[in-house]
N, C-alpha and C positions, 0 to 999 in steps of 0.2 A: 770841397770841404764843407761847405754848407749843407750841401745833400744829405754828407754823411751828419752832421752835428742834430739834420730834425730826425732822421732816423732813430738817432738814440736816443732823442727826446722823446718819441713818440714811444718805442719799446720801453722806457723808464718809467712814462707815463701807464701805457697798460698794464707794468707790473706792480705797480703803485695800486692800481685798478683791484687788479687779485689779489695782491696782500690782504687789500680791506675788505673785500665781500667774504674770502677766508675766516678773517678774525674774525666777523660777528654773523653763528650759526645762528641758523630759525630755532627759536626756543620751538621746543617739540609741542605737539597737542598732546592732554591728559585729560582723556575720558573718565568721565565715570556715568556710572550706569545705577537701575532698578530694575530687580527680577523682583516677579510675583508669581506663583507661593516660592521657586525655588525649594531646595532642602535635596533629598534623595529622588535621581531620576531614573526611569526602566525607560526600557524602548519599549513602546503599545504594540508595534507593530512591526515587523520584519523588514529591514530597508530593501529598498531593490539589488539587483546584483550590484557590486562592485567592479570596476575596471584599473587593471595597475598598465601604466604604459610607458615603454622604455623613451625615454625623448628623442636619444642620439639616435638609436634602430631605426624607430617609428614600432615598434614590437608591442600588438595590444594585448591581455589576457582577463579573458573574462573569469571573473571572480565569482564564489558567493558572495551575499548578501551580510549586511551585519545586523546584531544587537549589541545594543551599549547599557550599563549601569553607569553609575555616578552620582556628584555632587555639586549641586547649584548653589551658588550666593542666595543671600536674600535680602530684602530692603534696599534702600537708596543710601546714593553717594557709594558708591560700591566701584572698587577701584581692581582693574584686572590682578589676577586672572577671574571670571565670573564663576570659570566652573570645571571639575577636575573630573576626567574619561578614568572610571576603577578599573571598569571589565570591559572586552571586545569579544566577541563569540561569533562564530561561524552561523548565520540564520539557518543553513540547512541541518550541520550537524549537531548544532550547541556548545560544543567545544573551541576552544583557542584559533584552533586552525581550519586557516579558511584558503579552502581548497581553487587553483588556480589553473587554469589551460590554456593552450595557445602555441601554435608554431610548434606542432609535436610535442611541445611539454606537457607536464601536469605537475606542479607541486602547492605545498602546504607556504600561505605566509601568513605567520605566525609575530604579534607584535609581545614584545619582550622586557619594554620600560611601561609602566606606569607610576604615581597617575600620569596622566595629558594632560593638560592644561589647555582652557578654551578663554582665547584675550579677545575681546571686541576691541574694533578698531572704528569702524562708524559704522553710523546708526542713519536709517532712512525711513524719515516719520511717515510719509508718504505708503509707501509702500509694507510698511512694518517690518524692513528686514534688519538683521543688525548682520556687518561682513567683519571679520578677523583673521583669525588664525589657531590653530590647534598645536600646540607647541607638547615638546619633548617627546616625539615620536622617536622608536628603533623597533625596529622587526628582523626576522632571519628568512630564508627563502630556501625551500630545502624541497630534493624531488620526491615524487609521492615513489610507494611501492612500485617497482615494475617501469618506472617512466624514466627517460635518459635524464644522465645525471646534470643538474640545476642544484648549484648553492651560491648564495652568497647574502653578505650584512646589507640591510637597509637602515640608515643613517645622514644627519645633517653634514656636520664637517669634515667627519670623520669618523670610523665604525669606533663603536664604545664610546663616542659624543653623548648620546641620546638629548642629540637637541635638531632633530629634522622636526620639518615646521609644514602645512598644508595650510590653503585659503579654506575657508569656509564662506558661506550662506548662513543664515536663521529666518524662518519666518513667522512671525507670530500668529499668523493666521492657521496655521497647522502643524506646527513645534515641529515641523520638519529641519534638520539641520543638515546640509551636504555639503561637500567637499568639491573644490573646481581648482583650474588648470592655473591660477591666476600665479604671481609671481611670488612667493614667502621670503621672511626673512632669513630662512636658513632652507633651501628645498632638499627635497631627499637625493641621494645618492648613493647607487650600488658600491660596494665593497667587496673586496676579497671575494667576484667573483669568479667560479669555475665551471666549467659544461655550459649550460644553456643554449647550446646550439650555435652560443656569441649571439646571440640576440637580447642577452645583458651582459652587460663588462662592466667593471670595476670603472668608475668613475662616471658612468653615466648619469645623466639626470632622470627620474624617474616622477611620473606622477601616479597620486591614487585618489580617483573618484568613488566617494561612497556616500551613503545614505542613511539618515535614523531619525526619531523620533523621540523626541524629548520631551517628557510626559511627568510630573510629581506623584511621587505614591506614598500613601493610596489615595484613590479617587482618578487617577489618568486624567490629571487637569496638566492641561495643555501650558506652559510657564511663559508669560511677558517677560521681554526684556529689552528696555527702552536706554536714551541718555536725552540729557537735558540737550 
């Protein structure tokens, strides 16, 4: 009888434990930031290829390359998002669609929501990167002329979401801004797809690593962006 009486004493007690670390969540951290000059940004220069890779497969496809347009904050105390992606363009063709291969395919991925939204999340003085995230992405995946058939929605929770999310990089040492594997708050995810050899399926997790350069025009000055 005793045995049993500290057992429930003790489960009472750890559930008493979790109640209260429960009830009182980590107030959140709320950046803010300073860009300089900021205002309207082009890409200077042509990012390198692109890679989209399916997680569940292991399925890489090498991409082209991108340019971006858009719009930078400016000033201090600046509170996310810093900066909004208008246009994405294929580096080789100019156009929307940016052409992809891999494992017998070849198609067009084509992004379909703007703007994008770019939220800093920390900032490392040291090194002058600021790391985030690129928020409200949705693109469609569709096969080129001639190539087996490959469709399907790229999206965060669910296709017609458009709230898929990617990590970023920035460095200020060369307004290069890229995109990595790291974990988001919403990652992408295939939809409604069909063909692809099954080397994307509907539900998978997908990443995409890309590249660009984030520049103020005119003048192609290279944009600071720090937090206290």
């Amino acid at each position: 009888m005793r045995r049993h009486l500290w057992a429930a004493l003790l489960v009472g007690a750890a559930s008493a434990v979790s109640v209260g670390v429960s009830a009182t969540p980590a107030a959140a951290v709320v950046h803010t930031w300073t860009v300089t000059p900021g205002g309207n940004f082009v890409t200077s220069v042509p990012g390198a290829g692109s890679v989209l890779t399916d997680g569940n497969t292991l399925a890489r496809f090498n991409c082209d390359g991108l340019t971006a347009q858009g719009v930078l904050a400016s000033g201090t105390g600046l509170l996310n998002p810093i900066a909004h992606i208008t246009v994405v363009n294929s580096a080789v063709s100019g156009t929307p669609q940016i052409d992809c291969s891999g494992h017998g395919l070849s198609f067009a991925l084509t992004f379909t929501h703007f703007p994008m939204d770019i939220a800093g999340t920390r900032y490392d003085a040291t090194l002058g990167k600021v790391t985030g995230e690129i928020r409200g992405i949705a693109a469609t995946i569709s096969a080129l002329t001639g190539a087996p058939a490959c469709a399907a929605t790229v999206d965060g929770t669910a296709a017609g979401a458009r709230n898929g999310a990617a990590r970023f990089a920035y460095l200020n040492s060369s307004g290069l801004l890229g995109t990595f594997s790291g974990v988001s708050s919403s990652p992408l995810h295939a939809y409604n797809a069909t063909g692809c050899n099954s080397r994307i399926r509907t539900g998978d997790v997908l990443t995409y690593k890309a590249s660009f350069t984030m520049v103020s025009s005119p003048g192609a000055t290279v944009n600071t962006i720090t937090s206290p």
